[in-house]
N, C-alpha and C positions, 0 to 999 in steps of 0.2 A: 187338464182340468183338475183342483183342490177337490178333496176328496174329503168330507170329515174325519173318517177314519186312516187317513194317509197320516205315516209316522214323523214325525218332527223333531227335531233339536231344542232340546230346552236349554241345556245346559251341557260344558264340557267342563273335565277337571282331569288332570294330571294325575291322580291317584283314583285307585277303583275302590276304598276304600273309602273316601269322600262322597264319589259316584253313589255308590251302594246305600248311603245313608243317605242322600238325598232321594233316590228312588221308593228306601220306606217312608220315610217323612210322607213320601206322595200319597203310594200307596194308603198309608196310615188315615190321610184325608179324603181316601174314596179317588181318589187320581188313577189311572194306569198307567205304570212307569215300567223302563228296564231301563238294561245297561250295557249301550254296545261299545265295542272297541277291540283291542289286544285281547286276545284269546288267555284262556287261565293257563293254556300249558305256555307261552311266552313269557308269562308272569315268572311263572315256576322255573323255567329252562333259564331268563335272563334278568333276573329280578323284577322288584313290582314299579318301578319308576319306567314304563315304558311310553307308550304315547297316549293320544288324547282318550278317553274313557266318555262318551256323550253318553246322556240321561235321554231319553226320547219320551214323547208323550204321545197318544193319537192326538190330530190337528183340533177336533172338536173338542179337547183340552185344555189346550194351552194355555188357553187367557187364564184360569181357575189354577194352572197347574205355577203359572208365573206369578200369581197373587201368593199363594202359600210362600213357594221360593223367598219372593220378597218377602212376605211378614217371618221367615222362620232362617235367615241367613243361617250358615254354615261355618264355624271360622275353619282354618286349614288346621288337618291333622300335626299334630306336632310331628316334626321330622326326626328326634328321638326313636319313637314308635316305629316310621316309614323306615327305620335305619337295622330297628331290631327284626319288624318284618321280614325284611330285604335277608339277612340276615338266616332267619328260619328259612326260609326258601331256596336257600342257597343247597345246591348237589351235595356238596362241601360238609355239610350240618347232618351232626350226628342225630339219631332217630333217638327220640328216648319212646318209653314206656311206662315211667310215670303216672 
């Protein structure tokens, strides 16, 4: 039996970086959002292009949490960015102190 408070899928995205901004977005409109998926040390250990990254909402959200979604679309991060990220994360990538 549905639970209001039982977690749900809003939304899934390919990057955690996307994810992440749709979660404040939520947040930002009084929603309660996270971000589950690929662990950060995966991220870090095999770059950030790993698998699906879903937005969850509790179920007594959704409909509210899918109206914002839809009035406030996302475009895709530019993959420049995704490439430079990828990039810094790498073992590889010298540390600065900067």
């Amino acid at each position: 039996m549905a639970n209001e408070n039982d977690i749900v899928v809003l939304a899934s995205y390919d990057s955690p970086f996307e994810a992440n901004v749709v979660a404040g977005m939520l947040e930002a409109n009084g929603i309660t959002a996270a971000v589950m998926g690929d662990s950060t040390a995966n991220c870090l250990l095999q770059g950030f292009k790993q698998g699906q990254m879903n937005v969850v909402v509790r179920q007594c959200e959704f409909e509210m949490a899918s109206k914002v979604l839809a009035a406030n679309p996302i475009e895709a991060i530019d993959e420049d960015v995704i490439a430079k990220l990828d990039e810094m994360a790498s073992p590889d990538s010298p540390i600065s102190d900067d």
